[in-house]
C-alpha atoms as one frame of an Amber mdcrd trajectory, in Angstrom:
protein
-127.626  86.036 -66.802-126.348  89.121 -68.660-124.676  88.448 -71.655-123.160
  91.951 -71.565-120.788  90.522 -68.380-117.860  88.809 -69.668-115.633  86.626
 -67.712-112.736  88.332 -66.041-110.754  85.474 -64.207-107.695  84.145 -64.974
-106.719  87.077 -68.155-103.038  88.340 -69.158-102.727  91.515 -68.160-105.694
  91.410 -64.596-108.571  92.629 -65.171-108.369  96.446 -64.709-110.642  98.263
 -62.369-112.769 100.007 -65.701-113.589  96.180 -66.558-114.592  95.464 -62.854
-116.492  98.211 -62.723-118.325  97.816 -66.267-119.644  94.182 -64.793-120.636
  95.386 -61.489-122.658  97.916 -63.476-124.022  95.519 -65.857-125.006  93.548
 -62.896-127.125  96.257 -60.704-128.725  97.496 -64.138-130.112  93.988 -64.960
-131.050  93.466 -61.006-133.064  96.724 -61.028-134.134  96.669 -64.467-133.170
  99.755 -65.239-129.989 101.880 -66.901-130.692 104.853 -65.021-132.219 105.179
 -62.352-134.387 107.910 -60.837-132.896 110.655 -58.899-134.371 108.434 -55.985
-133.299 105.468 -56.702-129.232 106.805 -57.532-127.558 106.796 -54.459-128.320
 103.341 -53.288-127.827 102.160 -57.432-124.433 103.622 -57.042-123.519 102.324
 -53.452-124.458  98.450 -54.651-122.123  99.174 -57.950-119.402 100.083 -55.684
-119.909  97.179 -53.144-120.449  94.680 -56.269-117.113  96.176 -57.510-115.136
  96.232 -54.438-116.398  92.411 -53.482-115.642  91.178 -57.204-112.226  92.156
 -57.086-111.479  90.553 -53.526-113.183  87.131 -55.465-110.916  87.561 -58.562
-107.975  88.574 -55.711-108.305  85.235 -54.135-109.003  82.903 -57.059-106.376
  80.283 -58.326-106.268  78.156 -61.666-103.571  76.269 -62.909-104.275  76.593
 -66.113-102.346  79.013 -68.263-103.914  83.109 -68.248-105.889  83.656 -71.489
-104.890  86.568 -73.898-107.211  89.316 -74.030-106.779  89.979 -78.026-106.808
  85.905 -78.635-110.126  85.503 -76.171-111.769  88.965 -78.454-110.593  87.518
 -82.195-112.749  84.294 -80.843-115.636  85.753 -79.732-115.739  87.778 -82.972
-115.503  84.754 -85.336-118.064  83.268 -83.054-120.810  86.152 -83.395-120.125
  86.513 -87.513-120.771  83.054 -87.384-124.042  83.290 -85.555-124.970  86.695
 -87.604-125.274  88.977 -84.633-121.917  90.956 -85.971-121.307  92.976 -88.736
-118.482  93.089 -90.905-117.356  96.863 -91.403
C-alpha cells in the first residue's frame, strides 16, 4: 500500500483530525492515481477524502488493544534510525 500512510491506532495523545485527514488523502491520491485532480474530477476526490476520513475515525473510535499507547516522539526517533540505516534519510 502507500508507504506515505502511517499507522494511527493505539498513539499517546489520539490521532488528531490533521493526521486522519493526511491518510484519507494519501489514500484517494494513490486510488486515483493522481495528486490533483482535474476540475472534473474534484468534487467527488474531495467527497471520498471526507467519507474515508469520517469512516477512519469511527474505526480508530471503536478499536481496543491492551497493549500500552505508543509515544509519538519514541515511534518518530525509530523510524528515523530505521531510514538512516537503510540510506533513504539524510542527516542535516
Amino acid at each position: 500500500m502507500c508507504r506515505n500512510i502511517h499507522t494511527l491506532h493505539n498513539f499517546e495523545p489520539a490521532a488528531s483530525d490533521a493526521e486522519v485527514h493526511a491518510a484519507a488523502l494519501q489514500y484517494v491520491r494513490k486510488i486515483a492515481g493522481t495528486t490533483k485532480p482535474s476540475k472534473a474530477n474534484q468534487e467527488v476526490f474531495d467527497r471520498a477524502v471526507h467519507e474515508i476520513a469520517h469512516a477512519t475515525q469511527h474505526l480508530l473510535a471503536g478499536l481496543v488493544s491492551t497493549a500500552p499507547p505508543k509515544n509519538r516522539e519514541e515511534e518518530a526517533e525509530k523510524a528515523r534510525d530505521r531510514a538512516i540505516r537503510s540510506g533513504r534519510y539524510a542527516q542535516v
